[in-house]
N, CA, C and O atoms as CSV, one atom per row, in Angstrom:
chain,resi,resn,atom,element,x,y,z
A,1,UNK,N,N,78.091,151.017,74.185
A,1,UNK,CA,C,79.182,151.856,74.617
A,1,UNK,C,C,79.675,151.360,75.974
A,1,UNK,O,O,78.864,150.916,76.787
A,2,UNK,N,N,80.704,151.410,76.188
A,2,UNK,CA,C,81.100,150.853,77.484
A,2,UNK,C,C,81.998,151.923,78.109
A,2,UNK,O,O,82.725,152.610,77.392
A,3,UNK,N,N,81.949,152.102,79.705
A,3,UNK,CA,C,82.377,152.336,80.286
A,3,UNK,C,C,84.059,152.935,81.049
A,3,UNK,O,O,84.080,152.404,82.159
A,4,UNK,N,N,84.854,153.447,80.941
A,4,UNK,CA,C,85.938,153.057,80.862
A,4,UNK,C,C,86.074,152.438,82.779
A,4,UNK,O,O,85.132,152.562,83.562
A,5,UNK,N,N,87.205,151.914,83.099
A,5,UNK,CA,C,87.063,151.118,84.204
A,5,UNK,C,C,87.707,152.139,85.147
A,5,UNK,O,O,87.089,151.930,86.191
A,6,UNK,N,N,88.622,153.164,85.410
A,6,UNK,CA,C,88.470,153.743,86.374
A,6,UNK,C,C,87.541,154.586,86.724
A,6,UNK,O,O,87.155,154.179,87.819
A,7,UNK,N,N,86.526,156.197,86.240
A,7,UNK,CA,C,85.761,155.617,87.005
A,7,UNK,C,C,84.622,154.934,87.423
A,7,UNK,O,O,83.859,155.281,88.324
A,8,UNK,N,N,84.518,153.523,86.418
A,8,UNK,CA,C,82.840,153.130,87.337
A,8,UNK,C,C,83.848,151.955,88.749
A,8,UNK,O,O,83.298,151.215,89.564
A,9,UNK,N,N,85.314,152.172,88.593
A,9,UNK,CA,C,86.033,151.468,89.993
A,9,UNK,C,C,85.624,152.154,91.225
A,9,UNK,O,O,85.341,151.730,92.345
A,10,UNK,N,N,85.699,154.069,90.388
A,10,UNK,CA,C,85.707,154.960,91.882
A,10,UNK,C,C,84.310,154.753,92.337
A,10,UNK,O,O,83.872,154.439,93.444
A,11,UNK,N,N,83.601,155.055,90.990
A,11,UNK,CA,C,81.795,154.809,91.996
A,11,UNK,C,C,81.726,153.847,92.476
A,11,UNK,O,O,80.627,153.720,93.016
A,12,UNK,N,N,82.363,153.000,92.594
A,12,UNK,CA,C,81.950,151.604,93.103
A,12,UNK,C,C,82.392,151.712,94.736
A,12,UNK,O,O,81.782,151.578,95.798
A,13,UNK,N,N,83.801,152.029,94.350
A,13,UNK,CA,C,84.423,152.676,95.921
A,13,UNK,C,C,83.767,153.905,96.835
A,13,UNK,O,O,83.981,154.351,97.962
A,14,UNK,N,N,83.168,154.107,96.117
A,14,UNK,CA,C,82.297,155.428,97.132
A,14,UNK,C,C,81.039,155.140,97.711
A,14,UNK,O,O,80.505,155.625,98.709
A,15,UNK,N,N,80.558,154.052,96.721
A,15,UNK,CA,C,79.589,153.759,96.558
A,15,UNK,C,C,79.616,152.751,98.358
A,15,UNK,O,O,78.883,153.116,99.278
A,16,UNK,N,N,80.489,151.655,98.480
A,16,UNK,CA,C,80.786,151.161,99.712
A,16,UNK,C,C,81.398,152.042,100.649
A,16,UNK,O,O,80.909,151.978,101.777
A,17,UNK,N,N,82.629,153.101,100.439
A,17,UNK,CA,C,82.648,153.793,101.569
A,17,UNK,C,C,81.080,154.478,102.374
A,17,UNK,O,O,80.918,154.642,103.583
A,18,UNK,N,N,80.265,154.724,101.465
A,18,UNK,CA,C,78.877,155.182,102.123
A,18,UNK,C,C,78.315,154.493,102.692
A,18,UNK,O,O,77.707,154.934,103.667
A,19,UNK,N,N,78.238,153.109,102.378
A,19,UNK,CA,C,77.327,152.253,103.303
A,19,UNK,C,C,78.373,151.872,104.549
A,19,UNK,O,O,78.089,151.032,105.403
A,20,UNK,N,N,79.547,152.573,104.520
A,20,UNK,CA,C,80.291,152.107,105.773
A,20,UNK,C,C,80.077,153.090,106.605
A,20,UNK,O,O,80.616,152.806,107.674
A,21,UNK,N,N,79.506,154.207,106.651
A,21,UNK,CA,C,79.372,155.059,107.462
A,21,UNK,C,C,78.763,155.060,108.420
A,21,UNK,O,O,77.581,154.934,108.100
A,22,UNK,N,N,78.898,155.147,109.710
A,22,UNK,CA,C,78.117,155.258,110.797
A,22,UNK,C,C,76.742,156.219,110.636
A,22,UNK,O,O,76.950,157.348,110.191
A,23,UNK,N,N,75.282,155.839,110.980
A,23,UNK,CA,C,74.637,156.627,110.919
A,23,UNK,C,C,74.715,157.691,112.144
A,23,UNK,O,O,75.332,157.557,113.201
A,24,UNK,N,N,73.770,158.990,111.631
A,24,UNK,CA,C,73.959,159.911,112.531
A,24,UNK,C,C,72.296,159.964,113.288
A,24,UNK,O,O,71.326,159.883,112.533
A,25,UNK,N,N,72.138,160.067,114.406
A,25,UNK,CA,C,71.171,159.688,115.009
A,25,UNK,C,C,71.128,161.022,116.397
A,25,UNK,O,O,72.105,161.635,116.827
A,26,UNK,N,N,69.398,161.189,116.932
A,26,UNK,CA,C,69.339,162.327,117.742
A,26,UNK,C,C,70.265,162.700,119.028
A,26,UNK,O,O,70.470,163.674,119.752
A,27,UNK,N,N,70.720,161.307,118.882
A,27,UNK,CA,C,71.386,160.849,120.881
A,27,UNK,C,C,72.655,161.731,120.473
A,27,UNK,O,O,73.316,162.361,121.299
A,28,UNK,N,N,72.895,161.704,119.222
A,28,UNK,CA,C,74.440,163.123,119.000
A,28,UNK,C,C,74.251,164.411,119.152
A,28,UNK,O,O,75.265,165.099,119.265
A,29,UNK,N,N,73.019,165.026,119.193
A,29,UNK,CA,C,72.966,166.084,118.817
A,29,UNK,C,C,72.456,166.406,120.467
A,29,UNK,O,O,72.794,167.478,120.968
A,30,UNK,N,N,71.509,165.272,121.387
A,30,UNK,CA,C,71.914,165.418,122.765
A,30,UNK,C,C,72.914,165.719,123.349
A,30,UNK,O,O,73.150,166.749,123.980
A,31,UNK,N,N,73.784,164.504,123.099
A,31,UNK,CA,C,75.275,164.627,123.745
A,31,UNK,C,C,75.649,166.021,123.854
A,31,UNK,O,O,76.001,166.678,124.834
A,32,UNK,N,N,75.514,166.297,122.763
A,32,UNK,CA,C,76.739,167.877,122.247
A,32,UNK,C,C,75.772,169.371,123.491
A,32,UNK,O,O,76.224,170.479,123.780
A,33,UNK,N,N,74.727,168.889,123.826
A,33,UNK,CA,C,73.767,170.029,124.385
A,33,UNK,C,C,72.555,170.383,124.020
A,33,UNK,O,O,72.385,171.506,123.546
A,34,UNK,N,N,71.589,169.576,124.159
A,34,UNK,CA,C,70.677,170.859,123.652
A,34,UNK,C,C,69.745,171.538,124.384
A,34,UNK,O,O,69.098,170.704,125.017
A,35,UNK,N,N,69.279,172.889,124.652
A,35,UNK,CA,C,69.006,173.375,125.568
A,35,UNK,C,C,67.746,172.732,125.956
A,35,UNK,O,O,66.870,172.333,125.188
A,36,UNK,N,N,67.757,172.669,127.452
A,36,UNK,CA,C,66.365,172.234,128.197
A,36,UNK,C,C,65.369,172.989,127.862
A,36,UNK,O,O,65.572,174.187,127.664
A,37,UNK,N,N,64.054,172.421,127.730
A,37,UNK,CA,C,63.147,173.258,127.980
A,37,UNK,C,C,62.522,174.411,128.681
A,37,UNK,O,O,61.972,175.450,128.314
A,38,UNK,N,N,62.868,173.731,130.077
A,38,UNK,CA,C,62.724,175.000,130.786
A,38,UNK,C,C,64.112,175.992,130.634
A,38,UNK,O,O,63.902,176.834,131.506
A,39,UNK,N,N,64.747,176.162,130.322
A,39,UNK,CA,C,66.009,177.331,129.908
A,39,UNK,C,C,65.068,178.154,128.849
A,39,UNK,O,O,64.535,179.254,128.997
A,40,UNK,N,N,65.041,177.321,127.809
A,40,UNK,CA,C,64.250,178.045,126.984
A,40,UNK,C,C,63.012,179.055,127.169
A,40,UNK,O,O,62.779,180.249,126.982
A,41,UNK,N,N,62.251,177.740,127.711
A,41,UNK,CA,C,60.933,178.841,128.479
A,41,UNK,C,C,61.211,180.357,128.965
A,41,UNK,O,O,60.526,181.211,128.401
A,42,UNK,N,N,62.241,180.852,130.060
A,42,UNK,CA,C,62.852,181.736,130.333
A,42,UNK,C,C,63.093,182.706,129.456
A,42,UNK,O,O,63.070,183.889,129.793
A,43,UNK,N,N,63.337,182.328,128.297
A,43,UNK,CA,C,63.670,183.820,126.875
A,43,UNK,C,C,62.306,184.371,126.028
A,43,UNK,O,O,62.302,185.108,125.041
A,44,UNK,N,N,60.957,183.671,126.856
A,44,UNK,CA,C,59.714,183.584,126.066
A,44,UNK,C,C,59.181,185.388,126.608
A,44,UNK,O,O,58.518,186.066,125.824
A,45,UNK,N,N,59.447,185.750,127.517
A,45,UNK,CA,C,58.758,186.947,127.717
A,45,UNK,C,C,58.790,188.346,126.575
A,45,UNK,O,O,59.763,189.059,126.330
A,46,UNK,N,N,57.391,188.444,125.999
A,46,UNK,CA,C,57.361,189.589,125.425
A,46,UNK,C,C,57.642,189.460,123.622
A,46,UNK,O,O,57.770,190.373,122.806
A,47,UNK,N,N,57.674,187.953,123.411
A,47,UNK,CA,C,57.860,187.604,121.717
A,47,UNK,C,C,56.120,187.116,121.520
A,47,UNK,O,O,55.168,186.924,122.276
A,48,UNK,N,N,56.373,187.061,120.077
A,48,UNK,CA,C,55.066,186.948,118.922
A,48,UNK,C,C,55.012,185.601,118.962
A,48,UNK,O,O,55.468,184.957,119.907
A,49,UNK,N,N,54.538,185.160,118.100
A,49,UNK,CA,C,53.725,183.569,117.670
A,49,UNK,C,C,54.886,183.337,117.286
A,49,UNK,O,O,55.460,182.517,118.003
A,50,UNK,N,N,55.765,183.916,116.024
A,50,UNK,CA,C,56.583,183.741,115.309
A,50,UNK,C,C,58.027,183.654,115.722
A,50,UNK,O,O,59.090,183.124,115.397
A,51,UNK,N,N,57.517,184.425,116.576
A,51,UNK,CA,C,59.549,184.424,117.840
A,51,UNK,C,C,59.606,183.005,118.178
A,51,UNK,O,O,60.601,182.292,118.043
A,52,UNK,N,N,57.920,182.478,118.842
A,52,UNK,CA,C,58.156,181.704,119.213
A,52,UNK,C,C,58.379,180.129,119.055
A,52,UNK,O,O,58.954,179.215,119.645
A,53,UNK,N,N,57.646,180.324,117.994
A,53,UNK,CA,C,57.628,178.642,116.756
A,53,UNK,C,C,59.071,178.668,116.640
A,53,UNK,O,O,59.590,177.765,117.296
A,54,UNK,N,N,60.083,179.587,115.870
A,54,UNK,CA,C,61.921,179.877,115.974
A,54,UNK,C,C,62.344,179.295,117.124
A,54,UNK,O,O,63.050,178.289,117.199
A,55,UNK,N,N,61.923,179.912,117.985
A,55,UNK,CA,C,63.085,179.311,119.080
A,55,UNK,C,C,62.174,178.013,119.801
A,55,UNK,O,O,63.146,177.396,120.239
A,56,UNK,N,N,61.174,177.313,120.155
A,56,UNK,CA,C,60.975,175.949,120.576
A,56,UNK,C,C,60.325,175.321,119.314
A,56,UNK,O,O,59.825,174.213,119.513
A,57,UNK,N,N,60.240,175.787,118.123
A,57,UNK,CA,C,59.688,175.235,117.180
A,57,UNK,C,C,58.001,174.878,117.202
A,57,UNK,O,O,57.182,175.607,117.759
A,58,UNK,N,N,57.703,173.780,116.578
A,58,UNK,CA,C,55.690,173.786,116.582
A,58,UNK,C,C,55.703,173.470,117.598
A,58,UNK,O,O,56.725,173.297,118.262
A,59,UNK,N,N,54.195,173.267,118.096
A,59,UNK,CA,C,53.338,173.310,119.172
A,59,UNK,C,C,53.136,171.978,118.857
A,59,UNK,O,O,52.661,171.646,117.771
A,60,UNK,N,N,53.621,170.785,120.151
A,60,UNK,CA,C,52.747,169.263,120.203
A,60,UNK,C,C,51.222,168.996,120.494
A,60,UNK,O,O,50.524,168.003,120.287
A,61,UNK,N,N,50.848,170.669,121.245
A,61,UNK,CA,C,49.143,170.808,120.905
A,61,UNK,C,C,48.891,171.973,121.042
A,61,UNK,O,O,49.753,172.605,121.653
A,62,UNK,N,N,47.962,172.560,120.680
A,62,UNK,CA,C,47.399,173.542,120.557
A,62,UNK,C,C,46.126,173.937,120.415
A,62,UNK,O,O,45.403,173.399,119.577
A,63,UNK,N,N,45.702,174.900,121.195
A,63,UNK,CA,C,43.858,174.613,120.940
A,63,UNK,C,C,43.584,176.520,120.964
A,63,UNK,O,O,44.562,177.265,121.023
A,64,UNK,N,N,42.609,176.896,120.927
A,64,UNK,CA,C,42.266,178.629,121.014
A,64,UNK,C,C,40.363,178.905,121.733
A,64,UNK,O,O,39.282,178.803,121.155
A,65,UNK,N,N,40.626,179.183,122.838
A,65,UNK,CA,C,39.270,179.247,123.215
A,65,UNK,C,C,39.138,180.651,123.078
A,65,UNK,O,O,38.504,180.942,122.063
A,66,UNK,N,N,39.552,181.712,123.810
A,66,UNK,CA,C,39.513,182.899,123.719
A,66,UNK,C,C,40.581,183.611,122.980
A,66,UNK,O,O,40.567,184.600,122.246
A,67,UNK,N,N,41.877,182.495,123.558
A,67,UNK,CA,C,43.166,182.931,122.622
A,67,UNK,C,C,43.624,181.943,122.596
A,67,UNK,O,O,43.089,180.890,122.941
A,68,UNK,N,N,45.218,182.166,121.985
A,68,UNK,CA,C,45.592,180.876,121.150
A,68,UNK,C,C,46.814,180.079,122.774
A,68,UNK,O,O,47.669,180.608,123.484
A,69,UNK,N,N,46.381,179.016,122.728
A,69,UNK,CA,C,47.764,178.453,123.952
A,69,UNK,C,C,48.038,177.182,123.079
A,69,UNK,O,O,47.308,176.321,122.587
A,70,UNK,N,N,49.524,177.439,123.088
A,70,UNK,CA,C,50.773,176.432,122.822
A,70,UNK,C,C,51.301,175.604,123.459
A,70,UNK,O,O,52.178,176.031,124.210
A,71,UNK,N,N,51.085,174.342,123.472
A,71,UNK,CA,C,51.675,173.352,124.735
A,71,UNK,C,C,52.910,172.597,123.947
A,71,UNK,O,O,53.015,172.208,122.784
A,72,UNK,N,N,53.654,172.563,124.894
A,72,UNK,CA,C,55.164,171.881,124.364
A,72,UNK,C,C,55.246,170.940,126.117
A,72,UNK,O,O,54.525,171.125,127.098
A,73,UNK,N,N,56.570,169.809,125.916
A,73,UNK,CA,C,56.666,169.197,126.523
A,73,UNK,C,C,58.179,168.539,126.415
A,73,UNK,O,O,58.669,168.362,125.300
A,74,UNK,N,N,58.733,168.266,127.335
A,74,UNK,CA,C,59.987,167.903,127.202
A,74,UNK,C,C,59.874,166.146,126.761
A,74,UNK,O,O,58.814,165.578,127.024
A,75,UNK,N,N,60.827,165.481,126.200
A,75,UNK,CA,C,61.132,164.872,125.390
A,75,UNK,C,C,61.624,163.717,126.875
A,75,UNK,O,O,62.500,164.001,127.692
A,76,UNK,N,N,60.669,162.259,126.882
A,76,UNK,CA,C,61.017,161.037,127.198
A,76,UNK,C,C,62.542,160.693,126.790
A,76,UNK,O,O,63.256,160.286,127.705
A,77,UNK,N,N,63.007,160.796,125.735
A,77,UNK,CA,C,64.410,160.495,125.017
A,77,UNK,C,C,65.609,161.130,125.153
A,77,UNK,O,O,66.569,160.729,124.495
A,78,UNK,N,N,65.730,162.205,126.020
A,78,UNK,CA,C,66.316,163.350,126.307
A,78,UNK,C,C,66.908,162.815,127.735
A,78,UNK,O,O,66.215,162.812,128.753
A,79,UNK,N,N,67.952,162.466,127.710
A,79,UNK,CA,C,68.811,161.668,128.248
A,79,UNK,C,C,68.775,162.676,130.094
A,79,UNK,O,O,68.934,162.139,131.190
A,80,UNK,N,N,68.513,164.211,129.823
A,80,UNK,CA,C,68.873,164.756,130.218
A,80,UNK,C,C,67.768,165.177,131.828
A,80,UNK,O,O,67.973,165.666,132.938
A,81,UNK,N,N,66.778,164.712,131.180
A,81,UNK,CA,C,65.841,164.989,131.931
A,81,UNK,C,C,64.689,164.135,132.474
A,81,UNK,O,O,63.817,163.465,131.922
A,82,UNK,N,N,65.067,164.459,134.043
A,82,UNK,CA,C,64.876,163.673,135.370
A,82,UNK,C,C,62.956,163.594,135.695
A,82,UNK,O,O,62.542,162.904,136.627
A,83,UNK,N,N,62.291,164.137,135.077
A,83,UNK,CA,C,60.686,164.248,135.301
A,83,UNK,C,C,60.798,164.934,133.482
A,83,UNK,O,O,61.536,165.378,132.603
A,84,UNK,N,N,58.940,164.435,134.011
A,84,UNK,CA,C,58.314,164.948,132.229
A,84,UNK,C,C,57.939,166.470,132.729
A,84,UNK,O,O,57.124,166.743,133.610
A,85,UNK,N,N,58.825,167.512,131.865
A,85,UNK,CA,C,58.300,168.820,131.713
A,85,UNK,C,C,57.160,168.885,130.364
A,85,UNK,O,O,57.034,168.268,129.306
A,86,UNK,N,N,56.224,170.318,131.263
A,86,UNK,CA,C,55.008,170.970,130.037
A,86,UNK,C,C,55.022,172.067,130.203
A,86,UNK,O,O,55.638,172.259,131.251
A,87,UNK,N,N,54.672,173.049,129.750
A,87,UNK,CA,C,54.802,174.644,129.345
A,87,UNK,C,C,53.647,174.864,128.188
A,87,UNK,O,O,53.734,174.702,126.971
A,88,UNK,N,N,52.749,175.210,128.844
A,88,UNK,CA,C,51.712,176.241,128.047
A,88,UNK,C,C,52.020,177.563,127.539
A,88,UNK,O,O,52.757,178.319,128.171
A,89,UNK,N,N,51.532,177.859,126.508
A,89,UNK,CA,C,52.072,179.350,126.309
A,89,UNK,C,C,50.987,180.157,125.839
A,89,UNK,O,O,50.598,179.942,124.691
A,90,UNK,N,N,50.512,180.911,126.415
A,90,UNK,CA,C,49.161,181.568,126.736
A,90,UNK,C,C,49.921,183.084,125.769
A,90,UNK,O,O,50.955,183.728,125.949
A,91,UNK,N,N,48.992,183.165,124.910
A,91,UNK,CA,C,49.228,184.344,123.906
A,91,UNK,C,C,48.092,185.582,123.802
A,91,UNK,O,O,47.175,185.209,123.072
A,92,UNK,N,N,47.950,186.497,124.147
A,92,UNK,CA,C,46.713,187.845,123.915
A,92,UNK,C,C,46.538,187.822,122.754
A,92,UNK,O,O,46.922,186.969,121.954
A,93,UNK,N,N,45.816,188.959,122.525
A,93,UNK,CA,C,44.912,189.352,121.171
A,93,UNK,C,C,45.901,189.376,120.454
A,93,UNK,O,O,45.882,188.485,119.604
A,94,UNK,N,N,47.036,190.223,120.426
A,94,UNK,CA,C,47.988,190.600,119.663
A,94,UNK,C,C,48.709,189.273,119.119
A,94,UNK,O,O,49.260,189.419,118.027
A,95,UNK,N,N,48.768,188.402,119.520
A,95,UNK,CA,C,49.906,187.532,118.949
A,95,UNK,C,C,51.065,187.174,119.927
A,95,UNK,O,O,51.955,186.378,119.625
A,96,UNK,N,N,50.987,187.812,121.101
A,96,UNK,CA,C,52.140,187.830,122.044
A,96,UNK,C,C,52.002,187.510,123.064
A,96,UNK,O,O,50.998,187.727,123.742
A,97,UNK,N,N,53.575,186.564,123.605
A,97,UNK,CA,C,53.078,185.970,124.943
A,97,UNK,C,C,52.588,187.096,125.792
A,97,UNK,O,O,52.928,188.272,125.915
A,98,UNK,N,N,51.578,186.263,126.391
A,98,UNK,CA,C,50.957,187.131,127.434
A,98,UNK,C,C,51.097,185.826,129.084
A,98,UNK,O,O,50.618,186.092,130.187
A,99,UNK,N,N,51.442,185.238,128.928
A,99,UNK,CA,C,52.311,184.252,130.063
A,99,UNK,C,C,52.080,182.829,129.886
A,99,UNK,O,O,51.233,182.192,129.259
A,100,UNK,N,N,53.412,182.398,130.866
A,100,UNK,CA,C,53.312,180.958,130.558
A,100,UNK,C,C,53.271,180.158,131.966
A,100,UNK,O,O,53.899,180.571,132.941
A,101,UNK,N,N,52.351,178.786,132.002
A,101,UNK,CA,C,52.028,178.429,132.454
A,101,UNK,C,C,53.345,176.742,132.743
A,101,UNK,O,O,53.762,176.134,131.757
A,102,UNK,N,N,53.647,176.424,133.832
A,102,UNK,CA,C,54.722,175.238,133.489
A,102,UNK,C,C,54.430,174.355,135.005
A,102,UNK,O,O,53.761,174.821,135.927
A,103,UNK,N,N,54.942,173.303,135.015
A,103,UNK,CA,C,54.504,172.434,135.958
A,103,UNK,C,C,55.673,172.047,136.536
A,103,UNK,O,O,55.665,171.236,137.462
């Protein structure tokens, strides 16, 4: 069975408009803003585990001796920022910040 020729022409044409596309890469989504860490840190008072994974996302470490602390760190690649930021996030029994620690 064969094909008819317009469209395996169009897939063909779409098929190269796609590989002509510029990729999209993190340095765009810098450009446009994305909030600093420490800004963020600032909206942490008084949320859960779960508030908080949402708004800075996972933990780059995490350990629980008595309770659970969340360490995050600002981003080498982050065009934006002049020293390496860290922010511990020290959580109580409950699940909730109970304070944060930043350098």
């Amino acid at each position: 069975m064969r094909l008819p020729a317009i469209p395996l022409a169009l897939a063909a044409l779409l098929a190269l408009a796609a590989c002509s596309l510029p990729p999209v890469t993190r340095n765009v989504v810098i450009e446009q803003g994305n909030p600093r860490l420490e800004e963020q840190i600032a909206k942490l008072d008084g949320l859960n585990m779960d508030e908080v994974r949402v708004l800075l996302g996972p933990p780059q470490s995490r350990w629980n001796i008595d309770h659970e602390v969340w360490v995050y760190f600002s981003s080498y690649r982050d065009q934006r920022e002049e020293r390496r930021f860290s922010a511990e996030v020290h959580f109580d029994g409950d699940g909730n910040v109970a304070y944060v620690f930043t350098n």
